[in-house]
LUMNU-675383 format. One record per residue (C-alpha): residue number from 1; residue in one letter; x, y, z. Coordinates in Angstrom, 3 decimals, decimal comma, m for minus. Layout:
LUMNU-675383
num:NUM residuo:A u:X v:Y w:Z
...
//
This chain:
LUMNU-675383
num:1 residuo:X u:109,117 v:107,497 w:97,346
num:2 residuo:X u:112,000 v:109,352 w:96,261
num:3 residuo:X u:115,332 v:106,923 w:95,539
num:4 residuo:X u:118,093 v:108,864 w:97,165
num:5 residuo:X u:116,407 v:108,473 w:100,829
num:6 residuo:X u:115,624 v:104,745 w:99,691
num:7 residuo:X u:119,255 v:104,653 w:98,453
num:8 residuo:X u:120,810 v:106,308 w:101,994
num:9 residuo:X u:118,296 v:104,135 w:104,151
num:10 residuo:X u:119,599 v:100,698 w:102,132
num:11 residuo:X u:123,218 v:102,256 w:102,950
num:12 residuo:X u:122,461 v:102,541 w:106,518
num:13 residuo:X u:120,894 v:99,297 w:107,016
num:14 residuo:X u:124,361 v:97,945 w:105,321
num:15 residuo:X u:126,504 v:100,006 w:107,727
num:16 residuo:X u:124,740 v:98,584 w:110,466
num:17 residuo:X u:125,142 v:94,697 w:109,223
num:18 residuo:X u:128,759 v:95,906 w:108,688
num:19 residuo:X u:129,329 v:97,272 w:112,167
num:20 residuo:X u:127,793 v:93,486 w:113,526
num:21 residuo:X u:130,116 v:91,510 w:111,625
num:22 residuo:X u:133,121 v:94,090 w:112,307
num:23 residuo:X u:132,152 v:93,093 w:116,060
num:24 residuo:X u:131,605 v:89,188 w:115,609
num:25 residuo:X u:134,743 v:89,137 w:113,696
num:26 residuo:X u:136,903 v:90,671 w:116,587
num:27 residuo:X u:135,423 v:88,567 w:118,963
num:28 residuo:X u:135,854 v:85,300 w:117,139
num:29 residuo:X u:140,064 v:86,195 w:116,408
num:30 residuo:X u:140,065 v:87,431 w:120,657
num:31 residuo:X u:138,464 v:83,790 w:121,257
num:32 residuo:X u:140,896 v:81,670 w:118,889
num:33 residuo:X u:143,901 v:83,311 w:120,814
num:34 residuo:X u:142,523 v:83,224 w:124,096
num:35 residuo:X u:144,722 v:81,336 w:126,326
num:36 residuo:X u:141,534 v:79,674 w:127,213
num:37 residuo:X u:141,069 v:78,382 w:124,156
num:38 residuo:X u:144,627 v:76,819 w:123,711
num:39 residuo:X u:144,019 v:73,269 w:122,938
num:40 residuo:X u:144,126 v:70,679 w:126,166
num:41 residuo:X u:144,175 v:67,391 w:123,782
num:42 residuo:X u:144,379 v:66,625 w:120,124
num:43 residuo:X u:140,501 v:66,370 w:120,523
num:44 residuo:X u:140,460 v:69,672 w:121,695
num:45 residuo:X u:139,627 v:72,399 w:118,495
num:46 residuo:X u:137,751 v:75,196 w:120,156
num:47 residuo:X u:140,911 v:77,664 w:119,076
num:48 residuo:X u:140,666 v:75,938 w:115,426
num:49 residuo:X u:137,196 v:76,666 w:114,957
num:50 residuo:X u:137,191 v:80,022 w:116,181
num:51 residuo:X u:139,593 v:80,903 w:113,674
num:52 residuo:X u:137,756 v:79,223 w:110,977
num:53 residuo:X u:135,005 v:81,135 w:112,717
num:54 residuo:X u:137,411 v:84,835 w:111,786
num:55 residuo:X u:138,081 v:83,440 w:108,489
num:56 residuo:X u:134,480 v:83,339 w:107,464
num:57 residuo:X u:133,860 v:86,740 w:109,314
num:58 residuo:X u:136,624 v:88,268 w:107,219
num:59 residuo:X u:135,464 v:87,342 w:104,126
num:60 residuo:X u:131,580 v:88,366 w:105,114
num:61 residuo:X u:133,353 v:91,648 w:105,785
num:62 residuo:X u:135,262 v:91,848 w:102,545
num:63 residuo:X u:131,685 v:91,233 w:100,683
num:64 residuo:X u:129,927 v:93,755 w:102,738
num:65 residuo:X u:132,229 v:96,438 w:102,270
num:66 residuo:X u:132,270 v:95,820 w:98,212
num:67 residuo:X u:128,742 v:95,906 w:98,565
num:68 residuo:X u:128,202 v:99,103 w:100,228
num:69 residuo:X u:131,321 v:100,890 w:98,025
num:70 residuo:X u:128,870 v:99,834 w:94,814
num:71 residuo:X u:125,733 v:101,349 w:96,567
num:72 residuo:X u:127,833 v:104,793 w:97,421
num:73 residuo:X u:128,339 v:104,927 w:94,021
num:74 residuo:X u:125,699 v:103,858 w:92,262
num:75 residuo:X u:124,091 v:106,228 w:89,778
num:76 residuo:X u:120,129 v:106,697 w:90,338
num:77 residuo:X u:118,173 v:106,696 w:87,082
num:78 residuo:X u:114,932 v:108,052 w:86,479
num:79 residuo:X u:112,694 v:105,433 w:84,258
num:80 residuo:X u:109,809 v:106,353 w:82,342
num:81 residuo:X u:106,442 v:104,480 w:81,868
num:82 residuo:X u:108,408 v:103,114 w:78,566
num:83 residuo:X u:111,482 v:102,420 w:79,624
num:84 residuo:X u:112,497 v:98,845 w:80,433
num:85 residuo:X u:113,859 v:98,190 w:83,781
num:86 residuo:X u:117,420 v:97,805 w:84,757
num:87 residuo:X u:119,466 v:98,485 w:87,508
num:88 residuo:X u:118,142 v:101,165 w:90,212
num:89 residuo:X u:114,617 v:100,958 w:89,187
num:90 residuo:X u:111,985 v:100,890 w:91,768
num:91 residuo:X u:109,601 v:98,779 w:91,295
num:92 residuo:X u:105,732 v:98,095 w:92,219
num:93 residuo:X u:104,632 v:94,696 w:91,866
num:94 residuo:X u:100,590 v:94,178 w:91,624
num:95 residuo:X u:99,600 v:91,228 w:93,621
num:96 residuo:X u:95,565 v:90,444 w:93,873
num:97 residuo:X u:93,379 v:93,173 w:95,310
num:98 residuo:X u:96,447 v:94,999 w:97,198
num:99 residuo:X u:95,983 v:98,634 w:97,144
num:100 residuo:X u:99,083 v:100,924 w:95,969
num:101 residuo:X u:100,367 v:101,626 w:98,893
num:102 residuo:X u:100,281 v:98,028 w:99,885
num:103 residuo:X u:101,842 v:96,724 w:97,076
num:104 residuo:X u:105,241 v:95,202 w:97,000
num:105 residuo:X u:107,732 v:97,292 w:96,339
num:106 residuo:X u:111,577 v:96,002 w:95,076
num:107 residuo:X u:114,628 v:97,997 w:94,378
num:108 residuo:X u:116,868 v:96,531 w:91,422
num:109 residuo:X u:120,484 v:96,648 w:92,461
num:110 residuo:X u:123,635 v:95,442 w:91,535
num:111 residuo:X u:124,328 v:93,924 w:94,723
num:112 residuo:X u:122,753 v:93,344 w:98,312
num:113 residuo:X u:120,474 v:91,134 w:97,322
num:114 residuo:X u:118,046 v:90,198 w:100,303
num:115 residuo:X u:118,158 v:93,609 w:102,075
num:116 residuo:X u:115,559 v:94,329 w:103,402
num:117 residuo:X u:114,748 v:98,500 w:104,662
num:118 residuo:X u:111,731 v:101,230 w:105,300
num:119 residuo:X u:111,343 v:104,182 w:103,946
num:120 residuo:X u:108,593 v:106,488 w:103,152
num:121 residuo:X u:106,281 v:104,027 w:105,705
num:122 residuo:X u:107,015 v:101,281 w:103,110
num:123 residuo:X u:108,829 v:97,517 w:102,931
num:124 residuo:X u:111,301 v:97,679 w:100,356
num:125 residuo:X u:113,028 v:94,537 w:99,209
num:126 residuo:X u:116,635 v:95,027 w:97,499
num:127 residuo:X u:116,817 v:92,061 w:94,813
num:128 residuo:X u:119,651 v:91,833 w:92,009
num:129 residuo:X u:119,575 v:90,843 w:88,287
num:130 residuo:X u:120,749 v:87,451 w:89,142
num:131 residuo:X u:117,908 v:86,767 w:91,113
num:132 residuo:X u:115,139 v:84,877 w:89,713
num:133 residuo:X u:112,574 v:87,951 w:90,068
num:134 residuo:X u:115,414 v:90,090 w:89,097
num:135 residuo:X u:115,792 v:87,859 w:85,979
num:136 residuo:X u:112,151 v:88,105 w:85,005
num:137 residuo:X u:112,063 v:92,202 w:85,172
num:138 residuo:X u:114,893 v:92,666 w:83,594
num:139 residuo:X u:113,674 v:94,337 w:80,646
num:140 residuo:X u:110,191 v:94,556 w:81,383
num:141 residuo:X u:108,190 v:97,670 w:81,409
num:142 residuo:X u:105,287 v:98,526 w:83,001
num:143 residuo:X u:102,378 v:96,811 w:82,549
num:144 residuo:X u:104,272 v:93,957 w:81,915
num:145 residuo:X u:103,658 v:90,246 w:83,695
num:146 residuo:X u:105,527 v:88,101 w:85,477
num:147 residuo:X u:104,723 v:84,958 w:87,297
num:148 residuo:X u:106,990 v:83,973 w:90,051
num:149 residuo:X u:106,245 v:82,478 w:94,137
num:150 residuo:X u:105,307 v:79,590 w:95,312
num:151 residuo:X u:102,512 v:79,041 w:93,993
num:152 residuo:X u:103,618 v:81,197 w:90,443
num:153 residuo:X u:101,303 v:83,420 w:90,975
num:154 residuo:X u:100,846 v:85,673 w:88,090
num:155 residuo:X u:101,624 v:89,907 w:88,758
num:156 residuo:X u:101,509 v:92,911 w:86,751
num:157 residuo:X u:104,363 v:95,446 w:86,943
num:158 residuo:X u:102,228 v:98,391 w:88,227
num:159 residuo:X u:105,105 v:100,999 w:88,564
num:160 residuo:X u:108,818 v:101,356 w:87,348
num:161 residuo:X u:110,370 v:104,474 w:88,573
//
């Protein structure tokens, strides 16, 4: 898979989820000014919450757009089979009797953790150095293992690239 269509698809997934919360955003400000929504009682806090509801939608913007500034930019790095992984490495996780092209694949970023894209025919999963699989490869190198899940299931790093 080669990391600058990974990189553009993770991009336009983000666009997308930006777009939605543009829209829910403007919708939830319309509704806390609507005349409809004035208050009829001191019980009455449909406005209220619809403008906490434009608050939160703001800042969801605000985090989204940092987000997909840091993926615009971010440089793509080539790793070797000694290199130890860090930030934009793509990594294939080997899990049981998967075959390679089955095999989880996860995309190291600096943020947009939980992202979730196709490309190539293949489920890619963003995940972030703060995350606790993020935490564990950190460093690692192929070949490497790592025990994380449920159930702490032990996997060998089958590919950093």
């Amino acid at each position: 898979m080669k990391k600058p269509a990974l990189l553009k698809a993770i991009i336009a997934r983000l666009d997308a989820e930006l777009a939605l919360s543009l829209h829910a955003a403007r919708t939830a400000a319309a509704g806390a000014t609507d005349e409809q929504n004035k208050a009829e009682n001191k019980y009455d806090t449909r406005g209220l919450e619809l403008s906490y509801l434009a608050a939160g939608q703001g800042r969801k913007i605000a985090e989204a757009e940092a987000t997909l500034e840091q993926f615009r930019t971010l440089a793509l790095r080539d790793f070797g089979p000694l290199d130890p992984i860090d930030v934009s490495a793509l990594i294939a996780l080997e899990c049981g009797k998967k075959t390679a092209d089955t095999q989880p694949l996860y995309f190291l970023a600096p943020r947009g953790g939980g992202t979730e894209v196709r490309c190539a025919g293949r489920d890619v999963l963003v995940i972030t150095p703060q995350s606790p699989l993020g935490q564990q490869l950190l460093g690692r190198r192929k070949g490497d293992r790592i025990s994380f899940g449920r159930d702490a299931a032990e996997h060998r790093i089958a590919s950093v690239s």
